[in-house]
N, C-alpha and C positions, 0 to 999 in steps of 0.2 A: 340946738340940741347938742348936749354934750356927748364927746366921741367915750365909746369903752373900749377898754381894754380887758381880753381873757388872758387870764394868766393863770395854764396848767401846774398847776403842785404833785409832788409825791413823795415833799418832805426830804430829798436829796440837796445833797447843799448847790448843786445845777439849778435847782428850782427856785434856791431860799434867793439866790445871786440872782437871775430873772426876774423874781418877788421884786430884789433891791432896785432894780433898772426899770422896772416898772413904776414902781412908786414914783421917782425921780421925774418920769415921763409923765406922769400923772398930774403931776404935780406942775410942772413946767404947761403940759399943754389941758389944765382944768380938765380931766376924763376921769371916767368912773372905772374903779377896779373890779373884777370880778374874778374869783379866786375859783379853779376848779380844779377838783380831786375826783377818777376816776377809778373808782374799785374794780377790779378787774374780775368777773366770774366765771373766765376763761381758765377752767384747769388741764392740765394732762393726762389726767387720770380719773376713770369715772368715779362719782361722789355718794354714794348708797343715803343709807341715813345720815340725818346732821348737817343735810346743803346748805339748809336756814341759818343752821345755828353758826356756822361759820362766816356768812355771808354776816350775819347781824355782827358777831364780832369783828370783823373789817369795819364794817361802818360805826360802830362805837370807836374802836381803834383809831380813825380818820378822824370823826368829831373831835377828836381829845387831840390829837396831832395837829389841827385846825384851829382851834383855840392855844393851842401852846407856839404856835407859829405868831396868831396875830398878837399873843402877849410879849412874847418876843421882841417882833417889831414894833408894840405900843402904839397898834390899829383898835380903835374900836369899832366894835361891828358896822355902827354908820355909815363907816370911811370906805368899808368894802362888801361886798356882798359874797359868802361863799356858798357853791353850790356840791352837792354830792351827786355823781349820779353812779348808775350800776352799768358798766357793757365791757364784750367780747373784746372791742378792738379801742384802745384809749387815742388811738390817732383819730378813728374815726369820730368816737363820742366826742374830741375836742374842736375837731370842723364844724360838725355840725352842730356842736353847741353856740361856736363865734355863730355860726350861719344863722344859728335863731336868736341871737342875740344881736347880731347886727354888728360885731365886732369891727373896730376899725383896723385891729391889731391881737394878733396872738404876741405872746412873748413869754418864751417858756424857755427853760434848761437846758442841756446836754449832758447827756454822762461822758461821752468823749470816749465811748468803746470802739474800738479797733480792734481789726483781724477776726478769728475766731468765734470773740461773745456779741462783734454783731452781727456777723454771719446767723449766731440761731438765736438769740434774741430778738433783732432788731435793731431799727431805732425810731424811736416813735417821734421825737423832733421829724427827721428826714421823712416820715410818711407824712406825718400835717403837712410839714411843708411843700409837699406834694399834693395832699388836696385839700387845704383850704383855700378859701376864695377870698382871702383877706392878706394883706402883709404878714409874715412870721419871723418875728426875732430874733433869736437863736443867740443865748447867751450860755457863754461859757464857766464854768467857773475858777 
């Protein structure tokens, strides 16, 4: 059975660089890519009317970011699998995506934020890396 690989997107060039090292690895050890973008519907601020209609424009947004990524790299759909999905926490939807998926390997980006912006941002590399249950690569770019 051949080994996958999830490889988190969000279209930052930390991600596209990860994409690139993926591929490489992919390549070398015959695994299947699967590309995941996580929309995030986690706002600050409550959302009245129009939750939908923002929410759908993210996800067109991504489709079109998704398709100009694997044009980009001169991936056809075959070579890789992408998936969308919707949640709260993108560290968390990307464990438990490798988890349902059986991943051998996360291998995803960094923004490389220090002090301050990741004090209230985060960093969602460092939380998967904390809980998935699979290897996580951590590429810089």
């Amino acid at each position: 059975m051949a080994k996958t690989y999830l490889v988190p997107v969000d279209f930052s060039r930390g991600s596209e660089a990860a994409l690139d090292r993926a591929l490489k690895l992919a390549k070398e050890d015959r695994a299947k890519l699967v590309l995941l973008h996580v929309i995030s519907i986690n706002f600050a601020f409550p959302l009245q009317a129009g939750f939908t209609d923002i929410i759908e424009i993210m996800e067109e947004n991504a489709k079109k970011n998704l398709r100009s990524l694997l044009r980009r790299k001169r991936l056809r759909p075959g070579q890789v699998r992408s998936l969308l999905v919707r949640g709260i926490s993108p560290a968390d939807d990307i464990s438990a995506m490798a988890k349902k998926l059986r991943a051998a390997m996360i291998i995803m980006g960094s923004h490389g934020r220090t002090g301050f912006k990741r004090l209230m941002i985060g960093s969602v590399a460092e939380r998967t890396l904390r809980q998935a249950q699979c290897p996580v690569l951590i590429v810089k770019k």
